[in-house]
N, CA, C and O atoms as a GROMACS GRO file, in nm:
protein
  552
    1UNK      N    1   1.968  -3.457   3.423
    1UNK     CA    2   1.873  -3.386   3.340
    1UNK      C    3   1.817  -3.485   3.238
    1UNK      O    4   1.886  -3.567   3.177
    2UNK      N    5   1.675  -3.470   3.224
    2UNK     CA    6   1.624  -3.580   3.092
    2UNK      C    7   1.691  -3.534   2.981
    2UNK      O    8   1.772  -3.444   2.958
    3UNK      N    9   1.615  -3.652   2.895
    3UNK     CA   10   1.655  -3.592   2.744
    3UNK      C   11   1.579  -3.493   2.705
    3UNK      O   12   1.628  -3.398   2.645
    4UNK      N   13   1.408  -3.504   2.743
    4UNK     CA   14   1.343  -3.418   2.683
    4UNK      C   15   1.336  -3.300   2.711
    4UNK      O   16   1.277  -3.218   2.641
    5UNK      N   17   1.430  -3.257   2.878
    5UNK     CA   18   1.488  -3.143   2.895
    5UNK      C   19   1.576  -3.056   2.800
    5UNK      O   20   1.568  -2.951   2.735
    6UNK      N   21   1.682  -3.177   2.834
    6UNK     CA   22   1.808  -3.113   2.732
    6UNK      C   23   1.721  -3.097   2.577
    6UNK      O   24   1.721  -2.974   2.568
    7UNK      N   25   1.688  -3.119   2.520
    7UNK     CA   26   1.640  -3.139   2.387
    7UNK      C   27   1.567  -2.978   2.403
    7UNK      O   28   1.595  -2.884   2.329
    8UNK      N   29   1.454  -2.974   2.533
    8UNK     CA   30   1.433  -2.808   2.527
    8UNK      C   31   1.504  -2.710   2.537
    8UNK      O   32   1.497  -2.607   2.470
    9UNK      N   33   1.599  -2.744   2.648
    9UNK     CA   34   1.701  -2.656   2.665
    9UNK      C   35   1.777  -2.576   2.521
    9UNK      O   36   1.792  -2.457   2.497
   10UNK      N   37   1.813  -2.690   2.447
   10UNK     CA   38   1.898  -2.663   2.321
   10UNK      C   39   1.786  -2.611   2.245
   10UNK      O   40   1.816  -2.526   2.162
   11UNK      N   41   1.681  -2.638   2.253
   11UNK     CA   42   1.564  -2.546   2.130
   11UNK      C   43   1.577  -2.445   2.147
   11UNK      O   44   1.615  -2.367   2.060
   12UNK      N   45   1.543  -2.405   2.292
   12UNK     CA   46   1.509  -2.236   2.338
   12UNK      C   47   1.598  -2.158   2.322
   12UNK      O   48   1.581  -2.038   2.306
   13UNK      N   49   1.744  -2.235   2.324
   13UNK     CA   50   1.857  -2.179   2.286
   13UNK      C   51   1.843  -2.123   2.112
   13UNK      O   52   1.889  -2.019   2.065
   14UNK      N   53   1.768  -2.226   2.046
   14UNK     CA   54   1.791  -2.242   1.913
   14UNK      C   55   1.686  -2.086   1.874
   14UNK      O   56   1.718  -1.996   1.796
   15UNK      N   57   1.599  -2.093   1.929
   15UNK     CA   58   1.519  -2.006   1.898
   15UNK      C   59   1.557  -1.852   1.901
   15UNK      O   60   1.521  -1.768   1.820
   16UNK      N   61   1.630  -1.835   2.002
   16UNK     CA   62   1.734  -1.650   2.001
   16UNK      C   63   1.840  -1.675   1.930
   16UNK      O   64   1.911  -1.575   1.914
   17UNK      N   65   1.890  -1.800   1.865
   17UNK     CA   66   1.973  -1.809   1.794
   17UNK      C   67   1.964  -1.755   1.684
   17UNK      O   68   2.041  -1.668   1.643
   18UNK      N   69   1.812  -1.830   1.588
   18UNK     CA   70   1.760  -1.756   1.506
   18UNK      C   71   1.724  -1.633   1.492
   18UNK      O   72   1.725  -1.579   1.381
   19UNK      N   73   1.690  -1.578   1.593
   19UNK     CA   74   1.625  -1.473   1.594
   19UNK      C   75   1.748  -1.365   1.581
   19UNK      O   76   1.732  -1.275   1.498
   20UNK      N   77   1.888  -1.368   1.668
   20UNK     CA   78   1.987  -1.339   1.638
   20UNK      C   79   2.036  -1.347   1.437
   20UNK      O   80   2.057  -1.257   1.356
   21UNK      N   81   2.036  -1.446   1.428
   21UNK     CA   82   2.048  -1.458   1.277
   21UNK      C   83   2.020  -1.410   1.188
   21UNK      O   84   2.094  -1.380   1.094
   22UNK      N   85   1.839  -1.383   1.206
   22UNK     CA   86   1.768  -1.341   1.088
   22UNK      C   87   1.734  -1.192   1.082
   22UNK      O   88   1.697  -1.123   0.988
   23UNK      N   89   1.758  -1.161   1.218
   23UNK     CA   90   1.761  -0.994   1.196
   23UNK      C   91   1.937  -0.986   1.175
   23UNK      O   92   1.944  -0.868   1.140
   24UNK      N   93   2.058  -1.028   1.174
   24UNK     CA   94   2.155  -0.982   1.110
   24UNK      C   95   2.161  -0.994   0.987
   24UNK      O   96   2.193  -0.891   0.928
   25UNK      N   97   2.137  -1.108   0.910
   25UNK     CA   98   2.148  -1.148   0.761
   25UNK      C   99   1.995  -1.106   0.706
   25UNK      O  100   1.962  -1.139   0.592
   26UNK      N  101   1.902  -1.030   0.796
   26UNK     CA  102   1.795  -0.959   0.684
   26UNK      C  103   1.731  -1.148   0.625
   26UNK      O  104   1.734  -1.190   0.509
   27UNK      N  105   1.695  -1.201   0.710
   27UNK     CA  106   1.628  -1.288   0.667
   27UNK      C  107   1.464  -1.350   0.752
   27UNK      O  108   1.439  -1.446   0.824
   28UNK      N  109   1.398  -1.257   0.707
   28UNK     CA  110   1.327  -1.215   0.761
   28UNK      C  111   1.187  -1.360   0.798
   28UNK      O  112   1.116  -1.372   0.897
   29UNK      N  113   1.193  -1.426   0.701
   29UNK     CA  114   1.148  -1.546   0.681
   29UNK      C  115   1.195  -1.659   0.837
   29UNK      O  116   1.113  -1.723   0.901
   30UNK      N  117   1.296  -1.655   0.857
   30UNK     CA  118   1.406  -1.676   0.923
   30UNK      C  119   1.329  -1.633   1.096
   30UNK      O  120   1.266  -1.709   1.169
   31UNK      N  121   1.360  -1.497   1.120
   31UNK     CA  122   1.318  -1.448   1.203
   31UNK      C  123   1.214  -1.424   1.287
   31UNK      O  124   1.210  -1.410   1.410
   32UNK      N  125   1.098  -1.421   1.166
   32UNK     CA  126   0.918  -1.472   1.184
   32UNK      C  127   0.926  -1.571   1.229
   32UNK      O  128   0.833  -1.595   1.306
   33UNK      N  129   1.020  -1.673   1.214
   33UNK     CA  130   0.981  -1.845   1.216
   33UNK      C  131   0.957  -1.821   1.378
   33UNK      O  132   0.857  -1.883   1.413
   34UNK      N  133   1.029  -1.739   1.501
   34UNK     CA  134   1.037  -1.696   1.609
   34UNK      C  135   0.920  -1.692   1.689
   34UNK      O  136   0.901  -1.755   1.793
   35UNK      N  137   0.857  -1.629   1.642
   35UNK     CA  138   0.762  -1.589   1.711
   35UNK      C  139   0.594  -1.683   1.688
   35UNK      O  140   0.564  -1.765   1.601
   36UNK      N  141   0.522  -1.634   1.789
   36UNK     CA  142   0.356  -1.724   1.783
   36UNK      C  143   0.281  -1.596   1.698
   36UNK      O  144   0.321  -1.480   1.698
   37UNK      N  145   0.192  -1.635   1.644
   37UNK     CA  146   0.105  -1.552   1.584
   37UNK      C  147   0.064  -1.406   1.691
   37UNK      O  148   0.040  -1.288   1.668
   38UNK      N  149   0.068  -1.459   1.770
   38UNK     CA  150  -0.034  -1.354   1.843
   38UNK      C  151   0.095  -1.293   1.995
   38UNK      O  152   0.051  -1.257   2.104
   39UNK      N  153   0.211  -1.296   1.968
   39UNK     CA  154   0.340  -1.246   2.032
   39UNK      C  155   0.276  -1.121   2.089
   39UNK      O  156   0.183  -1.064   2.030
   40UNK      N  157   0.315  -1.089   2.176
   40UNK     CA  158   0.348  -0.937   2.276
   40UNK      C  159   0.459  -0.878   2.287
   40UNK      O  160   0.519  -0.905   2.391
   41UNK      N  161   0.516  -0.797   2.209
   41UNK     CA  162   0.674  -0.712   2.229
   41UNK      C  163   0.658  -0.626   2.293
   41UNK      O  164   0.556  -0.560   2.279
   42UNK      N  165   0.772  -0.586   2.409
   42UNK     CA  166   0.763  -0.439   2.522
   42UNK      C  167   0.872  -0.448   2.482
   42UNK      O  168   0.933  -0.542   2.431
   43UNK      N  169   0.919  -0.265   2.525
   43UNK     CA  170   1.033  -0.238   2.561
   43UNK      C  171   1.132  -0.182   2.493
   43UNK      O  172   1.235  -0.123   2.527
   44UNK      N  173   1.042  -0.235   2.305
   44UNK     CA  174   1.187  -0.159   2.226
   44UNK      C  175   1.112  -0.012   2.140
   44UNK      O  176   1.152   0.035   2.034
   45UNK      N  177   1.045   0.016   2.188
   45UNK     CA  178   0.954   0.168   2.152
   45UNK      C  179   0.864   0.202   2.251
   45UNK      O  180   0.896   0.138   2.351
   46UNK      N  181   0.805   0.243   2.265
   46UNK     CA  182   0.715   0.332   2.379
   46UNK      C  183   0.534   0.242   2.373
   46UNK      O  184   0.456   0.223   2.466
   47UNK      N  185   0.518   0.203   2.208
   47UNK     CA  186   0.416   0.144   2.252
   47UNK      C  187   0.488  -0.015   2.242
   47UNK      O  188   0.602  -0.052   2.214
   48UNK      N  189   0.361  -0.090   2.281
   48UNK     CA  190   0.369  -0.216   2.281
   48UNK      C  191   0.355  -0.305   2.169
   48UNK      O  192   0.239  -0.343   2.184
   49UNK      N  193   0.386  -0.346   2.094
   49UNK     CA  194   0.340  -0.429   1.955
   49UNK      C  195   0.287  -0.561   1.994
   49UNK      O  196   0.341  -0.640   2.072
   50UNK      N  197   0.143  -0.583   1.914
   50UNK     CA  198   0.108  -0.691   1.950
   50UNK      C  199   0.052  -0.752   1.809
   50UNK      O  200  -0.033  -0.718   1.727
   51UNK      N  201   0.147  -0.865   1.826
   51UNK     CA  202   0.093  -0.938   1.682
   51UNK      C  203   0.266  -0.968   1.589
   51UNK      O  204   0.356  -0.887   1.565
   52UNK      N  205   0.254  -1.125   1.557
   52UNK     CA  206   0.404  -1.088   1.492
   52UNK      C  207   0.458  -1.009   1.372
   52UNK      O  208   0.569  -0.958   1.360
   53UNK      N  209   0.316  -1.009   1.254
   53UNK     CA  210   0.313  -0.970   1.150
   53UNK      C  211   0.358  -0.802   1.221
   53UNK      O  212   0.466  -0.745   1.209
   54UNK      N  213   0.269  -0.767   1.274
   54UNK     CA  214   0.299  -0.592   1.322
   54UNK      C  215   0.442  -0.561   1.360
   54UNK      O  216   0.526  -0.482   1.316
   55UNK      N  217   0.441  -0.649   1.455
   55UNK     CA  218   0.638  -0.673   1.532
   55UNK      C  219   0.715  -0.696   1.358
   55UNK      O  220   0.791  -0.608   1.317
   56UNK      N  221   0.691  -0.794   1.288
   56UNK     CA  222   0.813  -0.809   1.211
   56UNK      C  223   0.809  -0.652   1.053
   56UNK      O  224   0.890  -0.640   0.961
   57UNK      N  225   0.689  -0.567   1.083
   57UNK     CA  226   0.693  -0.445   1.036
   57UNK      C  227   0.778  -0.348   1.093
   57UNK      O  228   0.863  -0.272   1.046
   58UNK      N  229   0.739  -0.366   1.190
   58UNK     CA  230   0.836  -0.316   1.331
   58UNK      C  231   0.990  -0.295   1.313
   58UNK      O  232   1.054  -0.192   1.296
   59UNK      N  233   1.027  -0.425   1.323
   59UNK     CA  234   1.168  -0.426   1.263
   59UNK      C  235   1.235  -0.421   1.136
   59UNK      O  236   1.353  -0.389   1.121
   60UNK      N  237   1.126  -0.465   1.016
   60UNK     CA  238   1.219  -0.419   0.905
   60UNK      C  239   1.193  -0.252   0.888
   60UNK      O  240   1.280  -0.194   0.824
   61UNK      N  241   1.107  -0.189   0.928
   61UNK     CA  242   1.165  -0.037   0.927
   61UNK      C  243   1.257   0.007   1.040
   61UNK      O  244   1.327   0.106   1.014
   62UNK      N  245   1.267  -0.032   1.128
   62UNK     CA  246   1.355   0.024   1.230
   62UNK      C  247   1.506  -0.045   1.164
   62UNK      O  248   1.606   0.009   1.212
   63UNK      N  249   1.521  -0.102   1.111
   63UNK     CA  250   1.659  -0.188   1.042
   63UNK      C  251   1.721  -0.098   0.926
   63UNK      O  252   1.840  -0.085   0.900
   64UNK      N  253   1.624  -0.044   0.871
   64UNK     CA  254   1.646   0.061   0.723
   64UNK      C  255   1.757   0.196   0.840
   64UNK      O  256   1.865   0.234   0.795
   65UNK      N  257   1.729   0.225   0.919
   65UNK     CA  258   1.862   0.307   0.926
   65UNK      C  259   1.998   0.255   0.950
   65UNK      O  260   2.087   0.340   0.952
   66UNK      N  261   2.031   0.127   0.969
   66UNK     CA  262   2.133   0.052   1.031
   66UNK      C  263   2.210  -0.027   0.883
   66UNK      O  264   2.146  -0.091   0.799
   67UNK      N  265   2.341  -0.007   0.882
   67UNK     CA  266   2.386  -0.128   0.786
   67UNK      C  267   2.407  -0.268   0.865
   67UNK      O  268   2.329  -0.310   0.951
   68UNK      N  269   2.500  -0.320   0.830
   68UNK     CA  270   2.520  -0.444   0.915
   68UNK      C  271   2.517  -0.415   1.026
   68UNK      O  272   2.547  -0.299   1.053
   69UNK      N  273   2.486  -0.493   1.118
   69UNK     CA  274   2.404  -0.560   1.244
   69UNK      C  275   2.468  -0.677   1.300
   69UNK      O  276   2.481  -0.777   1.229
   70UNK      N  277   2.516  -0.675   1.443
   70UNK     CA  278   2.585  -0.750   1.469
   70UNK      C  279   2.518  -0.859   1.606
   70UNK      O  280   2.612  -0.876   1.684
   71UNK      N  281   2.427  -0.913   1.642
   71UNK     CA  282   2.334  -0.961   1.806
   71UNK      C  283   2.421  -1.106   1.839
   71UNK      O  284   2.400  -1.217   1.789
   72UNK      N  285   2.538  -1.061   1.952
   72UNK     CA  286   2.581  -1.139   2.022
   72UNK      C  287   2.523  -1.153   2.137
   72UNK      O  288   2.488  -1.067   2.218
   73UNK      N  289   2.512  -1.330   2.140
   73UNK     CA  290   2.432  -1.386   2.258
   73UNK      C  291   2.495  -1.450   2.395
   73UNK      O  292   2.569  -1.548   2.405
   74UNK      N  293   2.442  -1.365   2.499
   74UNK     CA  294   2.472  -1.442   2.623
   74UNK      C  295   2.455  -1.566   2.676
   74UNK      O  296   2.338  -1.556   2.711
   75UNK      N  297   2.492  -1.688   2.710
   75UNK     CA  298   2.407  -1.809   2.739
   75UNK      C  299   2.287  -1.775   2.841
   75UNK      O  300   2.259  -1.673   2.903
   76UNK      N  301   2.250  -1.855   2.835
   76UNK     CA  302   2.063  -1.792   2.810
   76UNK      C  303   1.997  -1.891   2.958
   76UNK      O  304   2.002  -2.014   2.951
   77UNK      N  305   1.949  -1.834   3.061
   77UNK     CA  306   1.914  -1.872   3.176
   77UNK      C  307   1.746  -1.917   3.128
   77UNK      O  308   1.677  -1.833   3.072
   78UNK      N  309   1.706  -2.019   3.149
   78UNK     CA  310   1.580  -2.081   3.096
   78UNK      C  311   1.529  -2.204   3.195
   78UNK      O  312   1.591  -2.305   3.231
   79UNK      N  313   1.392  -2.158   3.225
   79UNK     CA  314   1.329  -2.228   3.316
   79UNK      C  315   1.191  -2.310   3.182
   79UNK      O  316   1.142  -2.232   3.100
   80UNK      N  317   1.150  -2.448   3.180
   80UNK     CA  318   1.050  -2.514   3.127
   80UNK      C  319   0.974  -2.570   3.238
   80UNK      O  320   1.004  -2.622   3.346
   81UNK      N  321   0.849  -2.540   3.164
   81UNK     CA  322   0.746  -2.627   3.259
   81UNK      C  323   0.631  -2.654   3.167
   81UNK      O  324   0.544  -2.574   3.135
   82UNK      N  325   0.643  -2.782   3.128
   82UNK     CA  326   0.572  -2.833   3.018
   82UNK      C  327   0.565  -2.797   2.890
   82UNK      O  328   0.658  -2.824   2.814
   83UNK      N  329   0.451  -2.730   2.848
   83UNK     CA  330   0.502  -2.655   2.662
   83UNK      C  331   0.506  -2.522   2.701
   83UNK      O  332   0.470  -2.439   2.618
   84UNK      N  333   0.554  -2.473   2.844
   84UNK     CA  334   0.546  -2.354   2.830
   84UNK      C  335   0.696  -2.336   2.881
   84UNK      O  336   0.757  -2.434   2.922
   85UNK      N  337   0.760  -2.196   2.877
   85UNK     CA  338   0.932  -2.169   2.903
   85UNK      C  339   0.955  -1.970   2.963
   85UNK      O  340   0.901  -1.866   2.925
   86UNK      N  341   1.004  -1.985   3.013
   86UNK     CA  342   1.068  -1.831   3.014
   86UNK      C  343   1.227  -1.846   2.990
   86UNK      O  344   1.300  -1.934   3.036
   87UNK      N  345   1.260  -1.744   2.910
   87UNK     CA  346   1.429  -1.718   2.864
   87UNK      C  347   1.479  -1.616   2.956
   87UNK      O  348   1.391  -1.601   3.041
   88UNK      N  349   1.574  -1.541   2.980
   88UNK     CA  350   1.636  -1.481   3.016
   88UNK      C  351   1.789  -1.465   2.976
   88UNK      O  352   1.881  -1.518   3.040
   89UNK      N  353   1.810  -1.360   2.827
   89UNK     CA  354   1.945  -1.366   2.708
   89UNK      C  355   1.957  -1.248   2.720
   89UNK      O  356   1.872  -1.159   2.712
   90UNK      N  357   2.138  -1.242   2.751
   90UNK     CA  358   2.158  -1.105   2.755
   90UNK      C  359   2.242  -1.113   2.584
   90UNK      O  360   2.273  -1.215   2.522
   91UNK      N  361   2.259  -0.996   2.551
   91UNK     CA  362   2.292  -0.920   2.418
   91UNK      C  363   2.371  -0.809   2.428
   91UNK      O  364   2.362  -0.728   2.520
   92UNK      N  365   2.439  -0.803   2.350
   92UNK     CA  366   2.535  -0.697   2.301
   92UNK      C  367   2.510  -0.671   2.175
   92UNK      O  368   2.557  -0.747   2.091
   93UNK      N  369   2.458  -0.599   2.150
   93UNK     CA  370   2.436  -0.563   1.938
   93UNK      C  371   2.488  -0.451   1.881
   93UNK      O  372   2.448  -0.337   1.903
   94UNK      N  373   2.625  -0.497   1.769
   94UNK     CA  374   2.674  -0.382   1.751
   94UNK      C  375   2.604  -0.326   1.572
   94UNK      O  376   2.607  -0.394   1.470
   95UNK      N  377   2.543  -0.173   1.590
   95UNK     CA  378   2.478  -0.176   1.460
   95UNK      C  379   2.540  -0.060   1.365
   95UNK      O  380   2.584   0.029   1.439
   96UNK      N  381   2.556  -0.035   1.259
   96UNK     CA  382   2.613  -0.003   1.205
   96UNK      C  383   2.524   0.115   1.144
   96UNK      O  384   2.434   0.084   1.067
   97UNK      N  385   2.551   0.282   1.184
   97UNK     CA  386   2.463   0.360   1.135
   97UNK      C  387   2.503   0.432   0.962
   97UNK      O  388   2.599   0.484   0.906
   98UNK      N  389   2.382   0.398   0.933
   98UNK     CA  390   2.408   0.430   0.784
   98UNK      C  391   2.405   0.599   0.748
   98UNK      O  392   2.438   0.636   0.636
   99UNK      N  393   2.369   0.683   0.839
   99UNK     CA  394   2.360   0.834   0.838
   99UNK      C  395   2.485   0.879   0.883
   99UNK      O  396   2.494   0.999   0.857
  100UNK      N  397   2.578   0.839   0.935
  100UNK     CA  398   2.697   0.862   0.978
  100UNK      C  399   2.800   0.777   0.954
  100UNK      O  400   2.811   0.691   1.041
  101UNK      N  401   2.901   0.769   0.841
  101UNK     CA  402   3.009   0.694   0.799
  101UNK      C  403   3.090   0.668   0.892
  101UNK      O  404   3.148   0.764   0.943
  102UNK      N  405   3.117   0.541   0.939
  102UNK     CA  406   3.231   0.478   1.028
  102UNK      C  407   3.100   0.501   1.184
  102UNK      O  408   3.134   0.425   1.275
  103UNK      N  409   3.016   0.555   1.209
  103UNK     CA  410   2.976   0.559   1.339
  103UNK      C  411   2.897   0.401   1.382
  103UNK      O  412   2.843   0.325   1.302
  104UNK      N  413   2.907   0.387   1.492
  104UNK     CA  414   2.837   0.223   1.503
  104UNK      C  415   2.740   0.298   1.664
  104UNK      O  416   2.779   0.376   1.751
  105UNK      N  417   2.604   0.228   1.643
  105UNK     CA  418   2.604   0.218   1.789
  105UNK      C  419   2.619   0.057   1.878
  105UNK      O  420   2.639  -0.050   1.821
  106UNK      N  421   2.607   0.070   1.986
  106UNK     CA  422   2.609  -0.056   2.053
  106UNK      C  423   2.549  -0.026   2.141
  106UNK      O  424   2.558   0.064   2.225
  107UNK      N  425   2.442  -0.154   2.111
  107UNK     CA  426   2.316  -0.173   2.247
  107UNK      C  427   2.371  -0.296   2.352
  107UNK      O  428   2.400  -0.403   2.299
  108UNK      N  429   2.387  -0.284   2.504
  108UNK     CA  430   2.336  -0.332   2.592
  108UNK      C  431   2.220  -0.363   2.639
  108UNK      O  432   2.134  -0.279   2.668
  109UNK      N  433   2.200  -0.539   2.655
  109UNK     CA  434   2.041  -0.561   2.699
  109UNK      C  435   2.028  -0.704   2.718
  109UNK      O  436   2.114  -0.787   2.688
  110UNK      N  437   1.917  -0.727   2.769
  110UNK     CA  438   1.880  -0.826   2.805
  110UNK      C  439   1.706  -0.867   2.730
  110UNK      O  440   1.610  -0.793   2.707
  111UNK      N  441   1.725  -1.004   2.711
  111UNK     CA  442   1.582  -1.039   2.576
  111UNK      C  443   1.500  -1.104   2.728
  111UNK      O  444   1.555  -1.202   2.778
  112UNK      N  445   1.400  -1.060   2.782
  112UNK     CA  446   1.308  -1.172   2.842
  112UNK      C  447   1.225  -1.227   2.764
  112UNK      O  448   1.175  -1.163   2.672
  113UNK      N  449   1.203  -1.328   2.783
  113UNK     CA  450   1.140  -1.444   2.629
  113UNK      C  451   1.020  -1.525   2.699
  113UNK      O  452   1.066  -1.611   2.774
  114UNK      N  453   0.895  -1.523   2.696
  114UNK     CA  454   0.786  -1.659   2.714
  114UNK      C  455   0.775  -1.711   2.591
  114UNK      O  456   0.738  -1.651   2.490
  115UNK      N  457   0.813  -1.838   2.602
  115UNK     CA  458   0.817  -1.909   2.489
  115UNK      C  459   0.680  -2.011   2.563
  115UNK      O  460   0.649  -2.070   2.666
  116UNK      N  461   0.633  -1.983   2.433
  116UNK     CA  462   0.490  -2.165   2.422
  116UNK      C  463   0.585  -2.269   2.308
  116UNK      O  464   0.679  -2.234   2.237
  117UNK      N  465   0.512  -2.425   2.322
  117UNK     CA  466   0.569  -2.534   2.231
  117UNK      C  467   0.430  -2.530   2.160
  117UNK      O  468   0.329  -2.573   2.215
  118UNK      N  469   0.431  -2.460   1.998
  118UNK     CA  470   0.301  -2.446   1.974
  118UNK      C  471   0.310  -2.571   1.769
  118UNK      O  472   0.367  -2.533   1.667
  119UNK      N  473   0.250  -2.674   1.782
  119UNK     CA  474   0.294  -2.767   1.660
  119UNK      C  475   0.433  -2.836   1.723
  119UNK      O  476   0.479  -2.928   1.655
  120UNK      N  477   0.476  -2.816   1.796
  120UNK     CA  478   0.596  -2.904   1.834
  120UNK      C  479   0.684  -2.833   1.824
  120UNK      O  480   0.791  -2.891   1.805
  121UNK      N  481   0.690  -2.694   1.828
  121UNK     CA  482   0.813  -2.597   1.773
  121UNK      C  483   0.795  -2.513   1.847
  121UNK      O  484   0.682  -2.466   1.832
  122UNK      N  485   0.884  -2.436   1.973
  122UNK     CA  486   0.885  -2.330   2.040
  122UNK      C  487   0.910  -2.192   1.988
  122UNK      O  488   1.010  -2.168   1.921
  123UNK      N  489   0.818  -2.097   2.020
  123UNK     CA  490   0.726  -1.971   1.997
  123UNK      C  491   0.759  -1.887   2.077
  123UNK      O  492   0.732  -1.905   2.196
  124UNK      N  493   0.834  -1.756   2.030
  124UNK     CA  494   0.805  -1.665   2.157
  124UNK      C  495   0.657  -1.597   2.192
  124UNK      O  496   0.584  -1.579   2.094
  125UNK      N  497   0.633  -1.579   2.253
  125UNK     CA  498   0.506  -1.533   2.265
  125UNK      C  499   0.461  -1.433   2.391
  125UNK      O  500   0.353  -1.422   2.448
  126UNK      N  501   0.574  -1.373   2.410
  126UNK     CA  502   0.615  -1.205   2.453
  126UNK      C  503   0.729  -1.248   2.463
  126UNK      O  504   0.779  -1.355   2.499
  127UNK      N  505   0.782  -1.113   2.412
  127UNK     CA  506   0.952  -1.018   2.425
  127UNK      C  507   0.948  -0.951   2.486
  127UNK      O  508   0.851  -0.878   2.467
  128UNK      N  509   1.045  -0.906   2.617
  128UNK     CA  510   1.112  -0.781   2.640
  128UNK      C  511   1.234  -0.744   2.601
  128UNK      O  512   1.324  -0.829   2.591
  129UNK      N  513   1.260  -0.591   2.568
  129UNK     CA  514   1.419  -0.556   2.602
  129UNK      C  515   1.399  -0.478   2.730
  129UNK      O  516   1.320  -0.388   2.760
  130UNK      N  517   1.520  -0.558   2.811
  130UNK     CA  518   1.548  -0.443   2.885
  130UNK      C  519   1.707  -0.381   2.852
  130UNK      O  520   1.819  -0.431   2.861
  131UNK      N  521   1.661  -0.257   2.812
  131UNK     CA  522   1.828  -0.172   2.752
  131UNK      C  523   1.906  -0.139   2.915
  131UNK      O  524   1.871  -0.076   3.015
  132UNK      N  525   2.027  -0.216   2.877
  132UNK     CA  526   2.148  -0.179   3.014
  132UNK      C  527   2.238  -0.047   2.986
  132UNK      O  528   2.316  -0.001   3.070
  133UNK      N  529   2.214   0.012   2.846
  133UNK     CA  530   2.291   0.086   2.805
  133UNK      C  531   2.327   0.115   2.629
  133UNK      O  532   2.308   0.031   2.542
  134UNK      N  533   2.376   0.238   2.610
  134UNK     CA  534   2.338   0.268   2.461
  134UNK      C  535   2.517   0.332   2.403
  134UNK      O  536   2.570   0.409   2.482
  135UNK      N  537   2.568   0.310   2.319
  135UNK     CA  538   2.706   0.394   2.305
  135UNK      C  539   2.700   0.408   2.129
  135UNK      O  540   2.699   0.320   2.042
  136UNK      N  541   2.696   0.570   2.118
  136UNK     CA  542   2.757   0.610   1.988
  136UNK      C  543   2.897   0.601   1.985
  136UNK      O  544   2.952   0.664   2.076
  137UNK      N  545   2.966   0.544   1.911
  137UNK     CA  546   3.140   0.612   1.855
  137UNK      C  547   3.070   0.616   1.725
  137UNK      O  548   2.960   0.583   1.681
  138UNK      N  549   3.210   0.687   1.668
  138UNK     CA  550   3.228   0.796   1.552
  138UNK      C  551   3.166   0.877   1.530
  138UNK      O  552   3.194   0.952   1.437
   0.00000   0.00000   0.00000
């Protein structure tokens, strides 16, 4: 494998890393860094969000019912072909509902990711979830 493979490889990695990160620690700055201006999200509401500013509205209200937030990452199947990439990260996220004391849910899923290299820094620039599965306890 080249270097300038491996070097993508470990970005694209780096990039659901963050994205993992900054929606747990509410760092939202963090999380934006993710995405291209002009991103496509499916999959985690009925419509489609297009635009990151809209997407990262998106999620800090959908976050207000949840306390801590937990997005463990699967190693991450990733194909490059030049500045462009597709991901394929599965997830387990355990979230913590704030309307119900002690109840958590946990999402099953998988992130499909097109990432562009846009300034030298990889961009998602559509998301999917696909949900494998949903579990209330408490």
């Amino acid at each position: 494998m080249s270097d300038q493979r491996t070097a993508d490889r470990i970005a694209l990695q780096d990039v659901m890393l963050k994205y993992a990160a900054g929606v747990d620690d509410r760092d939202f700055d963090l999380y934006r860094s993710c995405f291209a201006d002009d991103v496509k999200v499916v999959g985690f509401g009925e419509q489609t969000v297009h635009g990151a500013d809209a997407w990262l509205d998106f999620v800090k209200a959908a976050m207000e019912q949840y306390g801590p937030t937990q997005h463990m990452l699967g190693p991450q199947l990733a194909t490059v072909d030049g500045d462009r990439a597709r991901a394929r990260t599965d997830v387990q996220a355990l979230h913590y509902l704030k309307e119900r004391e002690g109840a958590t849910l946990t999402l099953w899923a998988t992130y499909k990711s097109d990432l562009r290299r846009i300034d030298g820094e990889w961009r998602i620039v559509r998301h999917e979830l696909i949900r494998r599965g949903v579990k209330i306890d408490g």
